[in-house]
Structure formats: structure tokens, C-alpha cells
N, C-alpha and C positions, 0 to 999 in steps of 0.2 A: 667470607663470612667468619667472624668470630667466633668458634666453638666454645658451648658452656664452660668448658673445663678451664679455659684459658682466659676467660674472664671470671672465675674463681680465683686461678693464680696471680691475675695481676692485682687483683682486692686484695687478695693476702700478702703480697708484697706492701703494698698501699698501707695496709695495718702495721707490720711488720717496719715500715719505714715511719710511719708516724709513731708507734710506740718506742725505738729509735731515738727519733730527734725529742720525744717530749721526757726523755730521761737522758739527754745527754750531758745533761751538768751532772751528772754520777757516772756515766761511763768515762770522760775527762779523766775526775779525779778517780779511778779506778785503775791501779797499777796491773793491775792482772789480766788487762786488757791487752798490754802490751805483750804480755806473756803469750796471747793469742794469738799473733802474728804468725802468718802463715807466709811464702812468700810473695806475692801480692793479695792476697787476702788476712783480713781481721776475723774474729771469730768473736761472735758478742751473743752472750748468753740470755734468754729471756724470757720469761713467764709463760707458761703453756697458751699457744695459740692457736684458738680453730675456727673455722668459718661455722655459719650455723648448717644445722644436722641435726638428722633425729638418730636419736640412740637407742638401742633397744638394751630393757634389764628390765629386772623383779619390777613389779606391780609396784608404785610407791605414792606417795599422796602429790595430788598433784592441782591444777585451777580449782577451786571449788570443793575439794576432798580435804577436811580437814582443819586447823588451825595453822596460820604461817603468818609468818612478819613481812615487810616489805624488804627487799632484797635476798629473800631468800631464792638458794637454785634449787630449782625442781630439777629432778632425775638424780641429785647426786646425794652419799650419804652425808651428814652432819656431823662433824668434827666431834672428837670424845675427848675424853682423858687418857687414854693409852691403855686404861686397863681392863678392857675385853680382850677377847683370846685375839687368835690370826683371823685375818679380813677376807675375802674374797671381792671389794671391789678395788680400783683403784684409783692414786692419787695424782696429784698435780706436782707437776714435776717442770724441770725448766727445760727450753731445748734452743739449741746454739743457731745462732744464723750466723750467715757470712756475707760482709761486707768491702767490697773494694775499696781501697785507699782514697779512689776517685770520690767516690760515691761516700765515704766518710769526710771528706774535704769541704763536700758540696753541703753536708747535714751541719756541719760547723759555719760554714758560710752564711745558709739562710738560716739559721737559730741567731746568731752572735749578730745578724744583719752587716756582714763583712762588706767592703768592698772590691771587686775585681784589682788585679793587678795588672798593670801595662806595662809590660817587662823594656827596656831600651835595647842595648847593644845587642845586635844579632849576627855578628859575621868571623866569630870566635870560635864555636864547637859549628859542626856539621854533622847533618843528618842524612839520609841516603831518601831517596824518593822515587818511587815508580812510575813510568811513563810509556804507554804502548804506542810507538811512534813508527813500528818499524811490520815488515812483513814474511814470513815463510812458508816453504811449501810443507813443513812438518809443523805439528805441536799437538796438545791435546784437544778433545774434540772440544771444550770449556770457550778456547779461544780463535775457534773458527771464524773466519771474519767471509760472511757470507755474501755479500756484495761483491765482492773481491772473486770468490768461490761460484756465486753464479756469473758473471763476468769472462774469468776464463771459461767454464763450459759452454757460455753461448759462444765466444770466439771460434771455440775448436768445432761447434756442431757446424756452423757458417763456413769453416775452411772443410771441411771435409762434405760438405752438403747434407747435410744431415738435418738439417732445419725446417720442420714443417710449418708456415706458417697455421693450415690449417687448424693444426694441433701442437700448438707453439710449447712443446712439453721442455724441461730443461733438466735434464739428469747428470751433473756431474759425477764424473770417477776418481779416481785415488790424482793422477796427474791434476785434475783440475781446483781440487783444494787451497787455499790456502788460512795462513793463520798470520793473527796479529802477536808481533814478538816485542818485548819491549826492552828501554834500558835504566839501569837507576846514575840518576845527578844526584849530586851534592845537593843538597840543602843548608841554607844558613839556619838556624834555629838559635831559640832562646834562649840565655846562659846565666844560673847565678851562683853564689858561692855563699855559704852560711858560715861565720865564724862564729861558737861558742868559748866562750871564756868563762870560766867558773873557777871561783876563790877557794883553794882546798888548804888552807892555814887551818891549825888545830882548834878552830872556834865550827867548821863545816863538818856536822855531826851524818850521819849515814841518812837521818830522815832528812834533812835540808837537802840535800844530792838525790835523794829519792821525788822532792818537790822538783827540782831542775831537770830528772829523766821525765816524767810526767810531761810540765812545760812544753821541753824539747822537742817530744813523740808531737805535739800538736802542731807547732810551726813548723816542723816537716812537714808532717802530712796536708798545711795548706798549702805552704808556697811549691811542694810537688803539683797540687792540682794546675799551679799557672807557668812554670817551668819543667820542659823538658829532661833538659840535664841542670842537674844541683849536685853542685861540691861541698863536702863539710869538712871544716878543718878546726879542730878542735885543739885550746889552748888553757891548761892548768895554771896556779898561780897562790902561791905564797909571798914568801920574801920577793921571792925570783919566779920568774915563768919560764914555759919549754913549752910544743907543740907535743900531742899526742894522739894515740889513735884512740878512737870511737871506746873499746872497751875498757883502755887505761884510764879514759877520762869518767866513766861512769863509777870506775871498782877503786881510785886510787885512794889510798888512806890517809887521811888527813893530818897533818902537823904543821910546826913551822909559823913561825911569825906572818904578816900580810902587809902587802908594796904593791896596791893595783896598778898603780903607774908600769909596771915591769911586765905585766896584760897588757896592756895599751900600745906601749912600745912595741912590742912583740906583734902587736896585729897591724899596728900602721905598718912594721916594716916587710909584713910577708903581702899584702895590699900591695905597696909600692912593688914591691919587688916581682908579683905574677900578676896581678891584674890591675889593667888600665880599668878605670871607671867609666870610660867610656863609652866601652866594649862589654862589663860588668854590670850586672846585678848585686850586689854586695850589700851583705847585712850581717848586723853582730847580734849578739843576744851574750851579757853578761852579768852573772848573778854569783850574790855573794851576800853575805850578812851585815856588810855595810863597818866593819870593823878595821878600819884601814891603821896605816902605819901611825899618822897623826896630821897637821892642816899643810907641812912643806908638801907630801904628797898628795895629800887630796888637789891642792894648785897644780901641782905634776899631771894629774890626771884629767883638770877640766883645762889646761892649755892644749892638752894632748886632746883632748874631743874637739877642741874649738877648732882647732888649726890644723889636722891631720886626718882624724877620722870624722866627723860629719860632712867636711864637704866633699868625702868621697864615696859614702856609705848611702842607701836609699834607705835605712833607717838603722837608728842604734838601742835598741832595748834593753834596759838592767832592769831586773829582777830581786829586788831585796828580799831574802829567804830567814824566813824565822828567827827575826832578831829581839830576843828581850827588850831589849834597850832603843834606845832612838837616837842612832850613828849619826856622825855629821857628815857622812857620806851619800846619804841620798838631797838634804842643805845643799848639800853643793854643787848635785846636779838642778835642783830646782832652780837654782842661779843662771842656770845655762838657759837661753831662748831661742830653741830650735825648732821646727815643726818634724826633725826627722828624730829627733830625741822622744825612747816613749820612757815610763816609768811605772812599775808595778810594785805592790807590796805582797808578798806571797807568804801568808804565816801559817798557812794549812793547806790543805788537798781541797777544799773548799773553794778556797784564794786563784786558782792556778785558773778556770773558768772566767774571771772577770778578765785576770792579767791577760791573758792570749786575746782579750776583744781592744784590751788597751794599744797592745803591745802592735795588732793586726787592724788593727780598725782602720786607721789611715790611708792602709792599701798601697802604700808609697811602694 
């Protein structure tokens, strides 16, 4: 039987998740969210929530008592101007939930109407898996395997005569226990690897890199919900590219002329070089202002997607981040006819909500 209390708390969850998903195109573009990360949990802040209750306080005007508007709350006092002395009731205040990654993956999924992903190659990473296959005469009492346990006690009451049929009682002893013991196998599991590339030439200002952390936090946090293990390898890019780690890539300062071709390069040959496609999930996501060297490279660049990375990639996403202007860099991917090719225009904290439905929507 379902106790009161605990169909209270599953309603309050119920509100708590739908007020959640019906403001989640502002927790998205909300950087401070990320700030909340816990390690497997998010922390998301939100308008005081309560089930209904009666309240006790002073006498106040209430159905029927009174002059009132429609929408007015009874029981609570009436907002002022601030200039009465100290209050004695109190106010609304906001109070933090906490949210699984899972469970935020799943709220982006049915909001954005995502589709599942079918991940391929599975015989790359391995995972460990439980299997009670085996037996002992010790363990805890959790894993007593009774059958087994009533089994030996009737043998030994039978060799020893002990066996009443009349009163067919079956008592075993510490000898006649036993317990199911188990072992872990290998598991193949699901594998993918995310490269980021971002254009940090002296045109990618701190807010445009703060549009790509934003981005970023959410394509993690989906293709986590349908992969196990995810690799991210992260790749910078001026004149010239290099690999880097996770914090260099988010903090590093911008200068230097722009050569995406030298990103591109750089990601087909670390692709080639650790993961078969095979065996891989692979996916890129690169974003940049779209201000490239000039049209020898932009060619440089849509040979390098035609021939190298789309047919190895299960999708490839650029991101154009707050560009004045209208580069002939994103022209030139409109050129390209891929279904694994997405394309977004991100010119605010607004923008980054559509981009992730563009970018994920295919599910590839």
C-alpha cells in the first residue's frame, strides 16, 4: 500500500520535473548551471515550491471578507514599497533541486523531441558484469540459496534417520547452508569519442567561448545518457592547431590569425590514427566565427570533410558563434550535401537551445 506521504513526494517531484522541463530553454542558456555541478548531480534553482497545506497566522481577509482581485493569495501579506519598519512574516525565496545527468538528458530529449541513439561498435572498451553462477558453503545470509540449503538438510536428516515422515520438519544447521557465489565477465559495451574543435584566433572573444561551454555542457550531457564510456578530446585552432586538455580549451586566450583547415587535419589524423570507425562512435562539434584564412582554405577545408571526416564521423556539427558579419565559411559548408553534416548559427545564449535540437535532432 502506497503511504500518504509518499504519494506527496512523488507529486512533488512530478511538479518539480515539470517546472524543470517548462523553463528549460533558460536553464540551457544559463552558465551558472554548470557552476552547479556536483559530481553526478546538477543543482537547479527554483521558485519556492509547495504542495497545498493549510497554514496557520494572524486573522486576515479571506473568501468572502473583504475587497480582493482575482489572482489574489489569501493568507500571505501584500507586497509594499519597503518603506515600513521590520516584518515578521515571511518571504518567497527560491530552493535548489537536484538533478541527475541522467535525468537532465532525458528532460532535453522529450522537450527538443530528440531522437534515440543506436550506438554501433561495441567490442572496444569493456565492462565488468555480475553473474551468480556458482555455490558456497559460507556467505551472507543476503545470498543464501535455499533450495540448495533445504536440499542438504533433508539429505543428512535421511542418512542419519532423522526423518519423520509424520512430521516432515526440515531444520538445517550451519553445515547444511549453502550460498550462491558469483563471478564478473567481461562485457563489450558501447564506445564513443567526442572531438571539439574551437577557433581561438584573435576575432573569439571570452563571450563567444562562453556560447561553446554552454553548447558543449549539453551534448555531453545527451550522448552520456546513450553511451556508457565517452572520450573527449579537445582541439584548439588559429593559424595552426594542437590538442588540448578540457581546461586549456575553455581558458585559453585568444590571438593569432585563422587556418581551420589545420583543425581538420589535426582531427582526421588523431581519428585515423586511435579509432577505427568501425568499432567507434565519433563525432565532432566545431565552432568558430566563421572568419577563416580566405577561399584556398575554406577548399582545404570542405575536401577535408568530404573525403576524410564525414565518411568516418556519425555526425559533424559547426557552430557559428557570434559573428557581425556573414563569413563565406558557413557558404561553404552549405555546399556540402551530407545528412551527417548539421549547421547552427549561435549569436546568443538564446541561439544555443535551437543549435543543440539542430545539431542532435538526427540521432545519428
Amino acid at each position: 500500500m502506497t503511504l500518504p506521504i509518499e504519494q506527496d513526494t512523488s507529486r512533488y517531484r512530478q511538479i518539480v520535473r515539470g517546472k524543470v522541463k517548462q523553463n528549460l530553454r533558460k536553464y540551457i542558456s544559463n552558465g551558472e548551471l554548470i557552476g552547479r555541478r556536483g559530481k553526478d548531480l546538477v543543482s537547479i534553482p527554483l521558485p519556492q515550491i509547495e504542495l497545498p497545506h493549510f497554514r496557520f497566522g494572524k486573522p486576515q481577509n479571506g473568501v468572502g471578507q473583504g475587497e480582493g482581485e482575482v489572482g489574489d493569495v489569501l493568507g500571505q501579506p501584500q507586497p509594499g514599497d519597503g518603506s515600513g519598519g521590520a516584518g515578521d512574516q515571511p518571504g518567497q525565496h527560491l530552493v535548489e533541486v537536484e538533478f541527475t545527468l541522467d535525468e537532465l538528458a532525458a528532460l532535453l530529449g522529450d522537450e527538443l523531441s530528440l531522437p534515440r541513439i543506436e550506438p554501433k561498435g561495441k567490442h572496444n572498451v569493456k565492462a565488468e558484469i555480475t553473474r551468480y553462477t556458482g555455490m558456497r558453503r559460507v556467505g551472507p545470509e543476503s545470498l543464501r540459496w535455499f533450495k540448495r540449503t533445504y536440499r542438504e538438510a533433508l539429505k543428512r536428516q535421511l542418512a542419519a534417520g532423522a526423518y519423520n515422515t509424520a512430521q516432515p520438519a526440515i531444520l538445517p544447521i550451519r553445515d547444511d547452508k549453502r550460498y550462491r557465489s558469483w563471478k564478473e565477465y567481461p562485457r563489450p559495451d558501447s564506445n564513443a569519442v567526442i572531438f571539439y574543435l574551437m577557433d581561438v584566433s584573435g576575432s573569439m572573444s571570452d563571450h563567444k567561448k562562453h556560447l561553446v561551454r554552454l553548447t558543449a555542457f549539453w551534448i555531453d550531457t545527451w550522448l552520456k545518457a546513450h553511451y556508457k564510456n565517452l572520450t573527449v578530446r579537445y582541439i584548439v585552432h588559429d593559424a595552426a592547431a594542437q590538442e588540448v586538455d578540457a581546461l586549456t580549451f575553455y581558458h585559453l586566450r585568444e590571438s593569432g590569425g585563422t587556418r581551420i583547415s589545420s583543425a581538420y587535419e589535426l582531427c582526421a589524423h588523431l581519428m585515423q590514427q586511435d579509432y577505427n570507425p568501425d568499432d567507434w562512435n565519433l563525432y565532432a562539434f566545431h565552432f568558430s566565427d566563421g572568419e577563416n584564412l580566405g577561399m584556398e582554405d575554406n577548399d582545404r577545408c570542405r575536401k577535408l570533410l568530404e573525403a576524410e571526416l564525414l565518411p568516418r564521423l556519425n555526425l559533424f556539427g559547426y557552430g557559428q558563434v557570434e559573428s557581425g558579419m556573414q563569413p563565406l565559411f558557413m557558404s561553404i559548408l552549405r555546399n556540402i550535401s551530407s545528412e551527417r553534416l548539421s549547421k547552427a548559427v549561435i549569436n546568443n545564449d538564446d541561439d544555443i537551445y535551437a543549435a543543440i535540437k539542430t545539431f542532435l535532432g538526427k540521432g545519428l
